[in-house]
GUVEXRO-207705 format. One record per residue: x, y, z of N, C-alpha, C in turn. Coordinates in pm, 1 decimal. Example, Ala and Ser with C-alpha at 12.3 -4.5 7.8 and 13.67 -1.06 7.14 Angstrom:
2
     n.xx     n.yy     n.zz    ca.xx    ca.yy    ca.zz     c.xx     c.yy     c.zz
   1319.0   -569.0    780.0   1230.0   -450.0    780.0   1320.0   -330.0    780.0
   1285.0   -225.0    708.0   1367.0   -106.0    714.0   1290.0      3.0    787.0
//
This chain:
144
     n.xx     n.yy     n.zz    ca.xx    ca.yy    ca.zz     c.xx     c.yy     c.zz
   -957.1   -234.5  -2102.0   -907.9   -329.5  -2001.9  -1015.8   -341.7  -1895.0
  -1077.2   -459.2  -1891.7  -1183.7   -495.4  -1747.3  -1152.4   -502.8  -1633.4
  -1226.6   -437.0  -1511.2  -1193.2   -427.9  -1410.3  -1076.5   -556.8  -1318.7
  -1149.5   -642.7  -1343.5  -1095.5   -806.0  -1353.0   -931.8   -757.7  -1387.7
   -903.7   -782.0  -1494.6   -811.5   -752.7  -1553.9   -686.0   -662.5  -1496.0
   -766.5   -571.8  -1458.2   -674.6   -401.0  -1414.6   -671.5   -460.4  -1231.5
   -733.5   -556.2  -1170.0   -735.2   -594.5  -1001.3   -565.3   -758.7   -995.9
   -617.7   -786.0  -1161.3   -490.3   -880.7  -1139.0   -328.6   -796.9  -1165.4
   -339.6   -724.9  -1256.0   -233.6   -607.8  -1271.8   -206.6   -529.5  -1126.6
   -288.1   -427.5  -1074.9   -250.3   -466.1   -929.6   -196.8   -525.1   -861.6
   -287.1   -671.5   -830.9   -178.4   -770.8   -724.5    -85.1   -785.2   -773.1
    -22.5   -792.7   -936.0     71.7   -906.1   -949.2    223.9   -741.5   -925.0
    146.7   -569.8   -978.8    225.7   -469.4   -957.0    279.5   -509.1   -825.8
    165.9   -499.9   -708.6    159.8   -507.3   -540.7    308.5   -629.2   -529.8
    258.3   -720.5   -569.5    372.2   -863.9   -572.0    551.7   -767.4   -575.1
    516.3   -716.6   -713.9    646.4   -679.6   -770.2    729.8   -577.4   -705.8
    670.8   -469.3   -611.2    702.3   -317.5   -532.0    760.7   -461.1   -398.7
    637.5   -517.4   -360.7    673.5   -584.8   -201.7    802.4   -676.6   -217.0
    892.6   -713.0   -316.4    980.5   -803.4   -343.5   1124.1   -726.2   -355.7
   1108.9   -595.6   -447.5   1208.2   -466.6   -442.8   1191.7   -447.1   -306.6
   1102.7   -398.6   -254.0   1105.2   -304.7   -106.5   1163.2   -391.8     24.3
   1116.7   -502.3    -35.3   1231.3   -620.3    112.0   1346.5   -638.8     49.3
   1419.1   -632.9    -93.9   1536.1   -635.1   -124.9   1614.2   -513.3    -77.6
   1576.6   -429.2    -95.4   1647.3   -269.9   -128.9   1598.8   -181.2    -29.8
   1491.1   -183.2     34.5   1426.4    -72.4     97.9   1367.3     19.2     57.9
   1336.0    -15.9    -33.7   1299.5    153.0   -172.0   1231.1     91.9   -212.0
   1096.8    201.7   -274.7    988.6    186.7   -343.6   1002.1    290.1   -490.4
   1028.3    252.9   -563.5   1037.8    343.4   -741.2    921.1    368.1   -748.6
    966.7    550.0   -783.3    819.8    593.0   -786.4    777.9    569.9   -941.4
    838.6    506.6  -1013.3    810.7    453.3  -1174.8    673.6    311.7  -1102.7
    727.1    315.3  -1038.9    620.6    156.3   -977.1    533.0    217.4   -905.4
    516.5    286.9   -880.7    426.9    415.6   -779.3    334.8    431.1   -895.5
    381.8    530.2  -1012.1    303.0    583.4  -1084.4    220.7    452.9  -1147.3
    302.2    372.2  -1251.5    190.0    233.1  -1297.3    123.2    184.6  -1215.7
     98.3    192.5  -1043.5     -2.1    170.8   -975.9   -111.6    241.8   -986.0
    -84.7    420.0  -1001.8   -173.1    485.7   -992.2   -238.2    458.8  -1143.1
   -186.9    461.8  -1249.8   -210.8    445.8  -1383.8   -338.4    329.0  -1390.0
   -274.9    214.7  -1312.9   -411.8    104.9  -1294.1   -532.6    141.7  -1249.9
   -540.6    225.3  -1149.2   -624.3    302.4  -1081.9   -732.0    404.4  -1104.1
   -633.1    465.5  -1289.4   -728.3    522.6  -1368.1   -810.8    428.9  -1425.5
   -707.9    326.6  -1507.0   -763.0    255.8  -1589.3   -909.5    178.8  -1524.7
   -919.1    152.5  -1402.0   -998.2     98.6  -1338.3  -1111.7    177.8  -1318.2
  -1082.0    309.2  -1295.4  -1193.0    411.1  -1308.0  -1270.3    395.8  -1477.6
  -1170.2    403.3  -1528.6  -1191.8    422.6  -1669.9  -1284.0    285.3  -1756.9
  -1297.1    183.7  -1672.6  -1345.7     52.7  -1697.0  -1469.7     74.6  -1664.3
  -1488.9    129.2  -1587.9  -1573.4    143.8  -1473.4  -1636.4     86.7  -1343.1
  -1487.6     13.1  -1329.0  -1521.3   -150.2  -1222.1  -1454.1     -8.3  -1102.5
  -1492.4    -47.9  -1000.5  -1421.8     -0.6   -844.0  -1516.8     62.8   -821.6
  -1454.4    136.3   -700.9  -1528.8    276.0   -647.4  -1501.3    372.2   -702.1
  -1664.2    466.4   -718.2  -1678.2    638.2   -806.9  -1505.9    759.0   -741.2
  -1537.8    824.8   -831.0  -1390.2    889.5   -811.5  -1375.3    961.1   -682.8
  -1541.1   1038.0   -646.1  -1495.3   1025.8   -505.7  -1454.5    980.9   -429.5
  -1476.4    881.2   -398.0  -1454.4    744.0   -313.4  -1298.7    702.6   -377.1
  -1231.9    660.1   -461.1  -1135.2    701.2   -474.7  -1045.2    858.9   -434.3
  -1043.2    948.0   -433.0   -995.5   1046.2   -394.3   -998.7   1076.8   -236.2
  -1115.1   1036.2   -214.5  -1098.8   1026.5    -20.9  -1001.7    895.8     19.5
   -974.3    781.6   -113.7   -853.5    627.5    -63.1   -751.9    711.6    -92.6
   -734.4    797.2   -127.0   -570.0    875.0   -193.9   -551.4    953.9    -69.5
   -622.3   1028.6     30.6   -567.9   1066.7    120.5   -589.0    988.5    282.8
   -717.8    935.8    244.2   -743.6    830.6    388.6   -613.0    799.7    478.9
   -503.6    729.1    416.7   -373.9    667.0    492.8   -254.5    755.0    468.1
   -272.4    810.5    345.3   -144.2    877.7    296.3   -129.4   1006.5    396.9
   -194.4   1113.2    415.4   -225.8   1212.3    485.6   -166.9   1207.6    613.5
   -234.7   1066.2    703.6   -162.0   1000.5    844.3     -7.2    983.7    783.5
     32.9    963.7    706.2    160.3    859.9    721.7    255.4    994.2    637.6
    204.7   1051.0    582.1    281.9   1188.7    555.0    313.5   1273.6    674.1
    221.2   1299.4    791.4    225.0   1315.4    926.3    372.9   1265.1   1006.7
    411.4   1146.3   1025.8    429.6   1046.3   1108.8    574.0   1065.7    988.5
    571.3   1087.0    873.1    706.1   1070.9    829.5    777.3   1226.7    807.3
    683.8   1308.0    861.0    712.6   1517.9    838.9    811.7   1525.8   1003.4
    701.8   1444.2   1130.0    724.1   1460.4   1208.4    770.9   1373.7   1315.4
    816.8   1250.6   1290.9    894.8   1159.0   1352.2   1046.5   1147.1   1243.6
   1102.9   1186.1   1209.9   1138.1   1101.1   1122.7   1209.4    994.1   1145.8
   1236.6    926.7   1018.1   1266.6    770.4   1046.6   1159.9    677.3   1057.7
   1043.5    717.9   1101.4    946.1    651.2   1126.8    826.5    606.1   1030.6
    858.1    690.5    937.1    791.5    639.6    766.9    880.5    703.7    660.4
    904.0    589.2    575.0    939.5    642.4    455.7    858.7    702.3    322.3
    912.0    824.9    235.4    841.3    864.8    148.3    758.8    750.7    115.0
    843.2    671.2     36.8    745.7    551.4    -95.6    667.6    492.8    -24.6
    634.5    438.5    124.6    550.3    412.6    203.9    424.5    519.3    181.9
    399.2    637.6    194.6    337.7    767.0    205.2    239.6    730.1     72.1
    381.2    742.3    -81.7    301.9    749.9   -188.3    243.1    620.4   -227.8
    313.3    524.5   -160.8    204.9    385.6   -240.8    104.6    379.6   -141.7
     85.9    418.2    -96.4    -72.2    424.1     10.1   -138.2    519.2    -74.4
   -134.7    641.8   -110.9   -173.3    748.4   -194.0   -238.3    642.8   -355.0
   -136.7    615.0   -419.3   -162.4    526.3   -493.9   -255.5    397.6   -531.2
   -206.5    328.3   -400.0   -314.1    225.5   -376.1   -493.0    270.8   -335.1
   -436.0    370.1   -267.6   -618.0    414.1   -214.0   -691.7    457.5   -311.5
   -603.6    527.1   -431.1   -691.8    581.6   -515.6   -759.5    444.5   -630.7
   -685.0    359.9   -590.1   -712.4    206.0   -671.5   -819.6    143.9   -608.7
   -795.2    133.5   -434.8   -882.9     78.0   -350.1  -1024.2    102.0   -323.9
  -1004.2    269.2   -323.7  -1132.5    393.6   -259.7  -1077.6    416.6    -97.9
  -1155.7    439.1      9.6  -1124.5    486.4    121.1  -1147.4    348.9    204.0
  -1294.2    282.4    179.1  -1263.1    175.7    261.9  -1183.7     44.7    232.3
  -1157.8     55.9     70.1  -1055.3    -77.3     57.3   -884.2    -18.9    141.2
   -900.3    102.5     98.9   -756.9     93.4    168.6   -703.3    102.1    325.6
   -824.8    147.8    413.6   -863.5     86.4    525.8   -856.9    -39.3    549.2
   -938.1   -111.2    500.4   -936.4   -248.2    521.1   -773.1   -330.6    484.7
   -705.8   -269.2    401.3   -589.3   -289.9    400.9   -502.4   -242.9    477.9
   -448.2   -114.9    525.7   -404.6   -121.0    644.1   -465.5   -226.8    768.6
   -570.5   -237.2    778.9   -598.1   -335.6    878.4   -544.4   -483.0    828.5
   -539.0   -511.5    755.7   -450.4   -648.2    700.5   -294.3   -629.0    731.8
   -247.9   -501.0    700.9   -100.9   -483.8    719.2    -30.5   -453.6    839.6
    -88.7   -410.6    923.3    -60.2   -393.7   1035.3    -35.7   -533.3   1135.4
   -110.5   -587.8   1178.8    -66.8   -709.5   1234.2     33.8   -793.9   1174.0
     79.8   -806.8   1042.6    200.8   -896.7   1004.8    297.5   -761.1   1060.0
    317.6   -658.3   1034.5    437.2   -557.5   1023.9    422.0   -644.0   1217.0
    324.2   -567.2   1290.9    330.6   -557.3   1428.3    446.2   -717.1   1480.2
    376.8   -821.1   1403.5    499.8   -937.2   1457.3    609.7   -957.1   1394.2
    646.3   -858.3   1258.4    780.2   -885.3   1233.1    832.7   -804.3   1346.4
    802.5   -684.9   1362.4    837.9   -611.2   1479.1    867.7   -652.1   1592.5
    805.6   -753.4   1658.2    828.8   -846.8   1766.4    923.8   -932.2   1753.8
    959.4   -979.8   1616.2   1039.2  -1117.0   1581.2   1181.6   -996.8   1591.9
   1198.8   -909.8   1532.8   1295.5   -811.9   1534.8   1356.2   -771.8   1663.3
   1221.5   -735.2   1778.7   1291.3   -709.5   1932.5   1345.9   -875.2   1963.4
   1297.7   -961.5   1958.0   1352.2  -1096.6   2024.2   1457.5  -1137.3   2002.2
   1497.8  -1149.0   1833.0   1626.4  -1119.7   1787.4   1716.1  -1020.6   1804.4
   1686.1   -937.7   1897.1   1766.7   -831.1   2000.7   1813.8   -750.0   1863.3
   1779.3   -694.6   1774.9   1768.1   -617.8   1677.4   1782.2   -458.3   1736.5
   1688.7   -438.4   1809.3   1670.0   -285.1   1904.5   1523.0   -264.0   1852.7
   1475.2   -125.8   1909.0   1404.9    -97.7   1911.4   1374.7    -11.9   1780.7
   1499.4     76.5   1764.1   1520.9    108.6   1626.9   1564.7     87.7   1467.5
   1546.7    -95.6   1498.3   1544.7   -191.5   1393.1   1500.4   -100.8   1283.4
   1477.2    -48.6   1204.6   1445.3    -37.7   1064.6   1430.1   -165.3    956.4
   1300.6   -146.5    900.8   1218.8   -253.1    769.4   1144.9   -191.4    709.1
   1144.4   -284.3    613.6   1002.4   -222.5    512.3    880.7   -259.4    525.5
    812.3    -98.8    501.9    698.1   -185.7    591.1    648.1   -216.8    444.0
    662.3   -127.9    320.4    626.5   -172.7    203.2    537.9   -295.4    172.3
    616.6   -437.8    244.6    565.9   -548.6    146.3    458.1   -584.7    244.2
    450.4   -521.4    375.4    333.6   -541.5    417.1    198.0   -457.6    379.3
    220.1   -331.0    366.5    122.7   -276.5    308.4     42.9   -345.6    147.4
    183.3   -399.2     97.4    112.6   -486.0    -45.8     78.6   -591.7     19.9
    104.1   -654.1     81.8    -13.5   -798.4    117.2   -138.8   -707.4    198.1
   -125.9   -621.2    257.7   -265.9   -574.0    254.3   -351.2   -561.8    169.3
   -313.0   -467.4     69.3   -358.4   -372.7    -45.7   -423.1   -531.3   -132.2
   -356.7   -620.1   -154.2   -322.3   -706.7   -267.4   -466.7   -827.3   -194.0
   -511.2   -821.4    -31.5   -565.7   -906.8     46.9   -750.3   -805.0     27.0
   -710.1   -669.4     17.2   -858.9   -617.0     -4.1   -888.8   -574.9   -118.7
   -811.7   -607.3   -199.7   -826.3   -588.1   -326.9   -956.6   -749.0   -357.5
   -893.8   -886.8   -338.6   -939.2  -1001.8   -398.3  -1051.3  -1010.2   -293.3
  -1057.2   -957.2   -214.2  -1183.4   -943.0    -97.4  -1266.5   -914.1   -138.7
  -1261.3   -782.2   -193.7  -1348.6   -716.1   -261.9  -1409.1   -767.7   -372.8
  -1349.2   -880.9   -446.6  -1400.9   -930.2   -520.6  -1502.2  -1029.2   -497.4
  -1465.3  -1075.0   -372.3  -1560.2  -1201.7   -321.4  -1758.8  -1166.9   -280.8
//
């Protein structure tokens, strides 16, 4: 399977987690793992970043957000934690950087649209389908 190939499997996985995770709130770690599975396969192609560079994207975000969900709680969910884990090891360290930086500003104004709609402060969402329009935005980046 060509790198090509294993980056459209990705987005279209990314598509499929971000559509469950705004339905349900939950991320299946069955959809977790066939992310990471792409991630080999992509190694295994030999398209992406060397496995180092993958293995530093598996803890880059996950590590923070394992943090923030040990010790806030409520404030991250597991499947949030592992599809960052997942994705980074797909991404490397700076694609999945660069994806949090994509995901953050949409989450930050649903967040806003949520206080205005007098929701509270302790609104709860997923941040899931934002992290996949990240993930899914430095993924085709990377291609460019």
């Amino acid at each position: 399977m060509g790198h090509t190939l294993t980056q459209a499997c990705f987005c279209g996985l990314l598509f499929w987690i971000a559509q469950k995770d705004f339905k349900t709130r939950r991320i299946e770690d069955g959809s977790l793992l066939a992310l990471f599975l792409l991630g080999v396969l992509s190694l295994l192609s030999g398209g992406g970043p060397a496995l180092p560079e993958r293995l530093l994207g598996m803890a880059a975000v996950s590590v923070p957000f394992l943090g923030l969900a040990l010790f806030l709680p409520g404030a991250m969910g597991g499947g949030d934690v592992k599809l960052m884990a997942a994705g980074g090891f797909f991404l490397g360290s700076r694609g999945i950087w660069t994806a949090l930086l994509f995901a953050l500003p949409g989450s930050a104004v649903f967040c806003l649209w949520l206080l205005i709609r007098k929701k509270g402060r302790k609104a709860a969402f997923p941040l899931g389908p934002f992290l996949c329009a990240g993930m899914a935005l430095a993924c085709l980046l990377g291609q460019l």
